[in-house]
N, C-alpha and C positions, 0 to 999 in steps of 0.2 A: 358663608361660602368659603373665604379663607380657611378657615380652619377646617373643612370638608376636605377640599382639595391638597392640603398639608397632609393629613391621616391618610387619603390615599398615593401619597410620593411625589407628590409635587412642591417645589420650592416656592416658596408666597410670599410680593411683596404688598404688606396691608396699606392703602392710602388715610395711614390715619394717625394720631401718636395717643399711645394707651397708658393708664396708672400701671405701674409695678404690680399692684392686684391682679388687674386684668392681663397683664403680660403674663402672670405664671400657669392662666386657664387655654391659652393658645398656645398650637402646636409647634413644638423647635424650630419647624420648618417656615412659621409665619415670621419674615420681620417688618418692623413696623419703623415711623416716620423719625420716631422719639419717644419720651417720656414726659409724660405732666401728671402732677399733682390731686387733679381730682375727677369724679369720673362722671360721664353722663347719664340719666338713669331709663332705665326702660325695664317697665315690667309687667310681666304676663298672666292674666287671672283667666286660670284657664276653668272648666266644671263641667262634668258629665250630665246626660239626659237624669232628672232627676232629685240630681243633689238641692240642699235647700240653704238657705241663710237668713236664719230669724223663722219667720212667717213664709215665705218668700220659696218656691220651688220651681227650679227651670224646667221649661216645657221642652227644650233639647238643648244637644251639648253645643258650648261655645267660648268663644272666649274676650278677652277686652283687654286693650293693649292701651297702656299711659306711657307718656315717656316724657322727661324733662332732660330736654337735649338744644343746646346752646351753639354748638362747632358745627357740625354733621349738618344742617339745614343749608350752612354759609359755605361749606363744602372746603372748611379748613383744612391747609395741609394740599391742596390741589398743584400749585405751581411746585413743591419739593419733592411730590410725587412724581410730577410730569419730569421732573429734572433727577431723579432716580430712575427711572423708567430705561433712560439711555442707558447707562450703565448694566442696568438687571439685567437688561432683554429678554424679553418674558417672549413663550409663543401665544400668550392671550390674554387680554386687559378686560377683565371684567367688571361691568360697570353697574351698581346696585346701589340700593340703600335710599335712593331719587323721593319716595315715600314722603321722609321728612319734610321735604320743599312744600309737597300736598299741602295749602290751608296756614301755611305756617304765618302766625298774626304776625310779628317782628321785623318783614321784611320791611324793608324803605322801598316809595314808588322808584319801579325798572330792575329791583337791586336780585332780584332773581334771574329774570330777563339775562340780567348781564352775568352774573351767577354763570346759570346754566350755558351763553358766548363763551366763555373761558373756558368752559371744561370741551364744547364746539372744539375750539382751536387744540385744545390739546389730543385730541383725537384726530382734528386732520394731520396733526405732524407725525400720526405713528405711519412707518410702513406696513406697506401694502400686506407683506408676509405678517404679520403683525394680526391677528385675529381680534376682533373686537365683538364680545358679549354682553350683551345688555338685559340684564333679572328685571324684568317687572316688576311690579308690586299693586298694592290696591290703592288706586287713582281715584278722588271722586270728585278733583275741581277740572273743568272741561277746559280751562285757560292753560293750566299747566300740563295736561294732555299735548293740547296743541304742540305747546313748545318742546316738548320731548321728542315727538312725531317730528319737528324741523332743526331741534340740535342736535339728538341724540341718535334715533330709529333711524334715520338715513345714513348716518355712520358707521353700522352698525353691521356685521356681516353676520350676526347668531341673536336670534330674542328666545328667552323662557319664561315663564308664566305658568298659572292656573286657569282652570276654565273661565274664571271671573275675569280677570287682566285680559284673557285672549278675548272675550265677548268686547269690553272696552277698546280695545285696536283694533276690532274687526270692525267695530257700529262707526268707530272715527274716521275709518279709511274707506269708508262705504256711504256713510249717508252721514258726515261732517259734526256728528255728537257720541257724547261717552252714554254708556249704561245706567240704569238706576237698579232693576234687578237680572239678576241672570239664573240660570239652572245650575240649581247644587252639584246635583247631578246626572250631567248630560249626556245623551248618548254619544257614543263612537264615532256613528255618520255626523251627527253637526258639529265635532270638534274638528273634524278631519277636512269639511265643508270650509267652515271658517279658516280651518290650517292654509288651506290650497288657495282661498281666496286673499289672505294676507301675504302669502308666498308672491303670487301672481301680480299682486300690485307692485310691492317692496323691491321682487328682482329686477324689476326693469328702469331703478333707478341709475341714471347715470351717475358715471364716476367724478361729474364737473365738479370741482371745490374741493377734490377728497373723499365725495360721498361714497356710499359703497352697497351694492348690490346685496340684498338680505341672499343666503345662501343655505341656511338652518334658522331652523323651530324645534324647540321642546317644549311640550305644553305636559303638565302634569295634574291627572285628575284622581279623586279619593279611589277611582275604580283601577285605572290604566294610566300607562303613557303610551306618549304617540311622539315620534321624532320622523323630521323633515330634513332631508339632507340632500345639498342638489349632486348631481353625479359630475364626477369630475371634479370637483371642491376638494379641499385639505380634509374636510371634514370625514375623518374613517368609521371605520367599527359601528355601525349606527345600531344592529344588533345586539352588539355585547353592550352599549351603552345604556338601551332601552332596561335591558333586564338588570343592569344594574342599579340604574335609578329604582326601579320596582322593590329593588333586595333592599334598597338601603333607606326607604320609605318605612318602611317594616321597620327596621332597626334603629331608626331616630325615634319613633313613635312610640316604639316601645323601651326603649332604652336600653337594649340590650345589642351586645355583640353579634350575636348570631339569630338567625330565624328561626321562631321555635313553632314549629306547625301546631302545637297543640294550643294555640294563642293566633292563630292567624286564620282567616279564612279569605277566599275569593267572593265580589260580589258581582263582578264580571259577566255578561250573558253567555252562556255556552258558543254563543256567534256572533257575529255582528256585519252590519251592511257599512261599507267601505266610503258610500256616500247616501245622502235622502233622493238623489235622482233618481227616480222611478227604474225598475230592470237594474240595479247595481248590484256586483257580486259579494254574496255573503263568506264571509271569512269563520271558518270553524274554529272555537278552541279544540287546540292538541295536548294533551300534559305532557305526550314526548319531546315535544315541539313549542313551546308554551309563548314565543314570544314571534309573532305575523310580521313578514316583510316583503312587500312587493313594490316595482319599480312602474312609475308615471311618470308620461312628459319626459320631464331631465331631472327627477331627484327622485329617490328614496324613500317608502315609508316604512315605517317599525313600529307595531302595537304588541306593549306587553302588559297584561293585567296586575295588578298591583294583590301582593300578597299582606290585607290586609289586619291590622294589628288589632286584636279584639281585648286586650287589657291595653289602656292607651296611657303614656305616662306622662306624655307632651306630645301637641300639635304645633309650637309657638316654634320657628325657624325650618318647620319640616321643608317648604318648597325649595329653600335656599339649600339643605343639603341636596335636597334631591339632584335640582338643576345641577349639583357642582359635581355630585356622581356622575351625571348624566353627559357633565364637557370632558371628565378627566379621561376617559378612553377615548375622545374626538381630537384633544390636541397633544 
């Protein structure tokens, strides 16, 4: 996400200190904690519907993520962060990466617990103008769910996600457990259902201790995005945001610069119902017009179909550019 929102003009400061390697693959505009010596490893085995290994052929495409990573779980580097932070003055602190804590064997009994209190505190001490974003990820121990939902998410004035992470927030804040399967892919009305339903809880947190009223959602699916933005908030351009997230899905996936139509297609229904409540109004696609915005309640929605990548080069960090497209024309 750092390095997303660097390539699109913004100055980034990274919570984290990187090898000299990895310093020279991040953007001028990232600076980071410091330097050390060796690096943590994560790698991505990704393979299309098809491909084989040995004997062995996949029934559809997917991928599998290993990583041997030591710092990043212990959320090293947090207090020099917090204590740069004054200085940078950033207009938005976004909070990612939490994944790692998932399942992680290593911990000592509470030592997450307290962990995740400290990074708490350091989010009640930003100001209020001070935007705070919080990327999802794929969650699947219900303990540490919890604790995200009472250190992090109530902190928190923006979440973004996939349809899977949003299924996860929506089943915890509704009926007090995480998911085991959700839909690949779902339609428009129950992403927007659940949108409105995690909006609706989130907003009406009080601001006691620091907390902070959720005010934005961007949920990103293989078909569209959908962006929740309440009126009146900082949060602008929800519009030019959506269709950017869309453009630059395409362009991570593919690996290229620009969108090459002849490699892209939409899988998007020509329409779509707004909500599953019985009588809701269906929304047309326009290609003059390509990205849907109509106003509910007190915020904002924005659907734009996703201009999908049909030679795929990588899927492995796609949500994370996406979301970071999708805040840099909101702050």
């Amino acid at each position: 996400m750092a390095n997303r929102l660097a390539m699109e003009g913004c100055d980034v400061l990274l919570g984290g200190s990187v090898t000299p390697r990895l310093k020279e693959m991040l953007h001028d505009h990232v600076k980071v904690l410091g330097i050390r010596d060796f690096d943590e490893v994560h790698m991505a085995l990704e393979y299309k519907t098809g491909e084989r290994w040995g004997k062995y052929e996949a029934p559809r495409a997917n991928r599998l993520l290993i990583n041997s990573d030591l710092l990043n779980p212990k959320l090293e580097g947090l207090k020099e962060f917090g204590d740069k932070l004054k200085e940078f003055k950033p207009n938005a602190v976004v909070i990612g990466g939490l994944q790692m804590m998932d399942n992680y064997p290593r911990f000592k009994e509470g030592e997450r617990e307290q962990l995740l209190t400290s990074l708490q505190d350091l989010l009640k001490e930003l100001p209020e103008n001070m935007k705070i974003h919080f990327e999802m990820a794929s969650f699947t121990e219900e303990a540490m769910m919890k604790e995200l939902l009472n250190k992090i998410l109530y902190y928190s004035d923006s979440i973004g996600g996939n349809e899977q992470e949003l299924d996860n927030i929506y089943s915890l804040l509704n009926y007090g457990n995480i998911t085991i399967l959700s839909d690949p892919y779902p339609r428009v009305a129950k992403v927007l259902d659940q949108m409105r339903s995690v909006y609706e809880i989130l907003r009406k947190t009080t601001r006691n201790g620091n907390k902070r009223p959720l005010t934005r959602m961007h949920i990103h699916t293989v078909a569209f995005q959908a962006i929740l933005s309440q009126k009146g908030s900082p949060w602008k351009n929800t519009m030019a945001s959506a269709a950017k997230a869309s453009l630059v899905a395409n362009r991570h996936v593919c690996g290229k610069p620009r969108v090459d139509t002849e490699k892209a297609r939409l899988i998007m229904d020509d329409s779509f119902s707004i909500s599953r409540e019985e009588g809701s109004r269906r929304v047309t696609f326009s290609p003059e017009r390509p990205v849907s915005c109509w106003e509910e309640s007190d915020y904002e929605i924005c659907v734009a179909p996703v201009v999908v990548c049909t030679e795929v080069l990588r899927t492995a960090g796609g949500g994370d550019n996406i979301s970071a497209a999708g805040l840099v024309l909101q702050i």
